[in-house]
C-alpha positions in Angstrom: 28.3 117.9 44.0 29.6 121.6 43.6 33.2 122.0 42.8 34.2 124.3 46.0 32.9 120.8 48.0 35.0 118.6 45.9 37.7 120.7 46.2 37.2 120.4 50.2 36.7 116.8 50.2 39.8 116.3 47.8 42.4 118.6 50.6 41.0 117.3 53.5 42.1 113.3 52.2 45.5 115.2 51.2 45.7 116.6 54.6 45.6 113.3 56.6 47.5 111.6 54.7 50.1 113.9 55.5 49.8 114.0 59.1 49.8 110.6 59.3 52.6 109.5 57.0 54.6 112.8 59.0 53.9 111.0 62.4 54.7 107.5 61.0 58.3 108.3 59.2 59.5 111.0 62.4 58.8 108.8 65.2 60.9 106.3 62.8 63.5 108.5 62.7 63.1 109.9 65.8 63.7 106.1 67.2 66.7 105.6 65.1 68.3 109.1 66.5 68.8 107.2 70.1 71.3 104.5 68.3 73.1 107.4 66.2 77.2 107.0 66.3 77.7 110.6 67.4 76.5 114.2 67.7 77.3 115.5 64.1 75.3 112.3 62.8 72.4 113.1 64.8 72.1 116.9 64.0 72.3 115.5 60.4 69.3 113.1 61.1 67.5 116.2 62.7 68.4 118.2 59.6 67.3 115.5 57.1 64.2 114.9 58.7 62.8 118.8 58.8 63.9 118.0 54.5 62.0 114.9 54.5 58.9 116.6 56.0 59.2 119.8 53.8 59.8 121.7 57.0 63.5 123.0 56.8 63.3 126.3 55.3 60.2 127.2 58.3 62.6 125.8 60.8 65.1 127.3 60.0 64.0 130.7 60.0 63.0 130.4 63.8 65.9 128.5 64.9 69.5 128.6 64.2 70.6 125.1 64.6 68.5 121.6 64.3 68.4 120.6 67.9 66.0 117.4 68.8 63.6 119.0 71.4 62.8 121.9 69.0 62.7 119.8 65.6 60.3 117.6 67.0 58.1 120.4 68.4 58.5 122.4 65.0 56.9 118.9 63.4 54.7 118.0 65.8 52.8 120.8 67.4 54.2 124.5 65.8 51.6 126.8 64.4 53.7 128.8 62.7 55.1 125.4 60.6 52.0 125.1 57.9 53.2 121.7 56.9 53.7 120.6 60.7 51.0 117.7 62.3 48.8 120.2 64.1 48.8 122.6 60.8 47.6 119.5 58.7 44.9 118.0 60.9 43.5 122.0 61.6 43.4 122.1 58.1 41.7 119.2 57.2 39.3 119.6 60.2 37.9 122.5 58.9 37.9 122.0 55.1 35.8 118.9 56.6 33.3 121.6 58.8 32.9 123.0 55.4 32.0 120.1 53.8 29.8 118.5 56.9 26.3 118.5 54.8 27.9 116.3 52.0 29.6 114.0 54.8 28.4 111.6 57.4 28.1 112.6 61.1 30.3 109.4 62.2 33.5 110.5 59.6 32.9 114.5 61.2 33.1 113.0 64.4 36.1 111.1 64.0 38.1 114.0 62.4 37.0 116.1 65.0 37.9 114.3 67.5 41.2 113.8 65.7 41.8 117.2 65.7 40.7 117.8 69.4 42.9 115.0 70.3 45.7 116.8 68.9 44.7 120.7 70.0 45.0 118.9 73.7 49.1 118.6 73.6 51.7 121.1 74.5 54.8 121.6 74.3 55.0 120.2 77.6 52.9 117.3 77.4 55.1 116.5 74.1 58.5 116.2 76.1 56.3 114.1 78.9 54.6 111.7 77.0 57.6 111.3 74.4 57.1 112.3 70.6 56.3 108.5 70.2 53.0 108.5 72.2 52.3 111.7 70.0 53.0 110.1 67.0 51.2 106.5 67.5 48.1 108.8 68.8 48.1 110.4 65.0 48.5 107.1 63.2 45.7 105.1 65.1 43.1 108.1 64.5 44.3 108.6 60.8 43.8 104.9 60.2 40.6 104.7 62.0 39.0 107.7 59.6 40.8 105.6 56.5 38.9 102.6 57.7 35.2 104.5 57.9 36.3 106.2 54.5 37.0 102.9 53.3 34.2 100.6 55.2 31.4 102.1 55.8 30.9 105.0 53.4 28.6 104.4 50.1 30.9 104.6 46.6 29.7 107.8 46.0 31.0 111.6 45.4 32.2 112.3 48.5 33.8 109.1 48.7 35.8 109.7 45.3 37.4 113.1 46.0 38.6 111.9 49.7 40.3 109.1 48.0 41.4 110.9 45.2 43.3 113.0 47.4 44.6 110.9 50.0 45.9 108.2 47.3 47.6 111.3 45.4 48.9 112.5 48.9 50.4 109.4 49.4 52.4 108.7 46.3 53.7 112.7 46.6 55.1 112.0 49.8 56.5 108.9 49.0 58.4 110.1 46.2 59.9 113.5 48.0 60.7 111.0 51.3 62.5 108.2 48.8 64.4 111.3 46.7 65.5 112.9 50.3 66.7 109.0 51.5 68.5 108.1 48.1 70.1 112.0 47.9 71.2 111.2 51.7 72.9 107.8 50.7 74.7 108.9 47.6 76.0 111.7 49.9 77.1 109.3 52.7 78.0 106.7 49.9 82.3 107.6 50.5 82.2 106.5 54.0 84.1 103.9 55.4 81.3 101.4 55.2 79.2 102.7 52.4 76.8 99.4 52.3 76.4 99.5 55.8 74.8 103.3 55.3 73.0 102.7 52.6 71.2 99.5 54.3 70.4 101.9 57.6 68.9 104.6 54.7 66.7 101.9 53.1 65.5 100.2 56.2 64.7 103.4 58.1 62.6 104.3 55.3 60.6 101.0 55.1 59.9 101.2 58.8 59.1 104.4 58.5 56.1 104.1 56.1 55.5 100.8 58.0 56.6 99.0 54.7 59.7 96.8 56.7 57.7 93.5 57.2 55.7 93.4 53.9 59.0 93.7 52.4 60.3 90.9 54.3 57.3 89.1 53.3 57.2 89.6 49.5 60.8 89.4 49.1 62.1 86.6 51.9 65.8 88.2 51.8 67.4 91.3 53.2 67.0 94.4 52.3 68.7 95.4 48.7 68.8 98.7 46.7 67.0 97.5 43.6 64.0 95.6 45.5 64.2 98.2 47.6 63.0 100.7 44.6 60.8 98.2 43.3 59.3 98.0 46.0 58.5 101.5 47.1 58.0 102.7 43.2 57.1 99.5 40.6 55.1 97.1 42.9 51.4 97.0 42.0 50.5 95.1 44.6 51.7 97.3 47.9 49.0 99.8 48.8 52.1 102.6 49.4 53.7 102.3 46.5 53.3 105.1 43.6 52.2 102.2 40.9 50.0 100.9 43.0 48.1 104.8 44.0 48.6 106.1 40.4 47.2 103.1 39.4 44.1 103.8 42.2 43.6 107.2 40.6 43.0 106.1 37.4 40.3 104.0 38.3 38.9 106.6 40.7 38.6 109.3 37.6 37.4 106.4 35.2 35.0 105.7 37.4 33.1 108.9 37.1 33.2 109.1 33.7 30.6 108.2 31.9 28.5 111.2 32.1 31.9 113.4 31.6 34.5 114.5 29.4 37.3 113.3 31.8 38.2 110.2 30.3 40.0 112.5 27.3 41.3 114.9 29.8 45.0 116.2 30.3 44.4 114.4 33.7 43.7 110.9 32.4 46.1 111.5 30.1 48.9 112.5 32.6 48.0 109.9 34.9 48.1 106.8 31.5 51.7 108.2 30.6 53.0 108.2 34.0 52.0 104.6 35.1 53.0 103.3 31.5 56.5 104.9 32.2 56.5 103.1 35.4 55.5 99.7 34.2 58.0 100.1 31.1 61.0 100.5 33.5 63.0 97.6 34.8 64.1 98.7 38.5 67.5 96.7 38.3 68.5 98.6 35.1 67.8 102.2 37.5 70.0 101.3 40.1 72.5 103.9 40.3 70.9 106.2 38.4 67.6 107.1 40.8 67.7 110.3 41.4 67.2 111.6 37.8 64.2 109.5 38.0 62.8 110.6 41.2 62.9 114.0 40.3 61.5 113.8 36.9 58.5 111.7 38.8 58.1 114.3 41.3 57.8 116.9 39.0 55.0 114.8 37.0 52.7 114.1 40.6 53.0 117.8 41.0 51.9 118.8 37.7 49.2 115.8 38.2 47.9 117.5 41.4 47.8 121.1 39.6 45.7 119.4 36.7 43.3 117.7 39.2 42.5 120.7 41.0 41.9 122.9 37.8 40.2 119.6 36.0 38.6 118.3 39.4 35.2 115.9 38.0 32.1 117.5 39.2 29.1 114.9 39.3 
């Protein structure tokens, strides 16, 4: 497979992961804003959620205050927003168009019509239909092209570099959404009822990866800051979690070894000493202290995505 296709391949799986895990965590939030205790707590939501989605400085320099009908247009559907929905699935459409000799016709057929699907809504139809029927419309084609990724197409090439990116994808966005929610509960922390906003933060944020009821599953109790971490960061076993998609990675470059010098690369080496600094921390000991860790793990997925584009495995 030539590099420029991997490199295509490996975009368009980091493309719609964003859009869905964008649709997933704003209707979330967008949900929660209808309960919120008063106006300056709502624009704040608004404002946090344009962070969360790496869309506040675009935003920003359109509009001069975060107002509901404009934030979730700006997410949704705005052109001019490169990291909104539309941006990402246009994006990944075409890097897919580029790729369509090394894919099947059924996967080109369901991104396309993803991206058709998408193209069809206005700003209009947004406000009539409710960002929610938007949103739920992105989730149930992004999961239906995950499933014929992951069902139907032969362990091959192609296959690798579409996982590679959307499992990378995933643990990036994870990590900058958990940072934004723990920065936005140590900031609310001196309110009046501090455990009360911190167990809204935390269970927004599981419902908005739809993580809430495998939580409730795996731990039986409510919601508390240091499962809450393990969770989202440590647990091997949850297919969102940044243990559990490093550890995917791994195997993905391993797997395509053999015939390569990847398995002494600086990306098999980055990926080894991040998941053994995971799996040597004990989440109860990081409660309180988060943050410093969140950022220091951001930092290493970014590097970790600049390595795998410069050391992407060509077969």
């Amino acid at each position: 497979m030539l590099a420029r296709i991997g490199n295509k391949l490996y975009w368009a799986g980091r493309y719609l992961e964003q859009a869905e895990q964008m649709a997933s965590y704003t209707r979330v939030h967008y949900l929660a804003s209808m309960d919120a205790p008063s106006p300056a707590f709502k624009t704040s939501l608004w404002e946090f959620l344009l962070q969360s989605t790496q869309s506040k400085q675009a935003y920003f320099r359109h509009y001069r205050h975060a107002e509901e009908e404009k934030v979730l247009h700006f997410i949704a559907l705005e052109e001019a927003n490169p990291a909104s929905i539309f941006s990402t699935v246009t994006k990944a459409r075409e890097l897919a168009r580029g790729a369509r000799d090394c894919i099947s016709a059924g996967l080109w057929e369901h991104i396309n019509c993803f991206y058709h699907a998408i193209n069809n809504y206005t700003a209009e139809k947004l406000a009539q239909k409710s960002f929610c029927s938007f949103a739920q419309k992105v989730e149930k084609y992004s999961y239906t092209i995950k499933g014929y990724i992951n069902s139907i197409m032969i362990r091959n090439e192609e296959w690798k570099m579409l996982s590679m990116g959307y499992h990378l994808e995933r643990a990036l966005q994870l990590n900058t959404m958990l940072l934004s929610k723990m920065h936005e509960i140590s900031t609310n922390i001196s309110s009046g009822k501090p455990e009360a906003v911190e167990y809204y933060h935390m269970k927004s944020m599981l419902e908005g990866i739809d993580a809430y009821e495998m939580y409730k599953q795996h731990y039986k109790t409510n919601i508390n800051r240091s499962h809450f971490i393990h969770f989202l960061v440590f647990n091997s076993a949850f297919p969102k979690s940044i243990a559990y998609n490093l550890n995917q990675l791994f195997l993905l470059c391993q797997d395509g070894n053999e015939n390569s010098q990847l398995q002494d690369s600086t990306l098999m080496q980055q990926i080894e000493s991040m998941t053994a600094t995971i799996g040597s921390i004990n989440p109860e000991a990081l409660e309180g202290n988060e943050l410093p860790f969140l950022e220091s793990n951001l930092k290493n997925l970014q590097q970790l995505a600049e390595t795998l584009e410069m050391e992407q495995p060509v077969y």
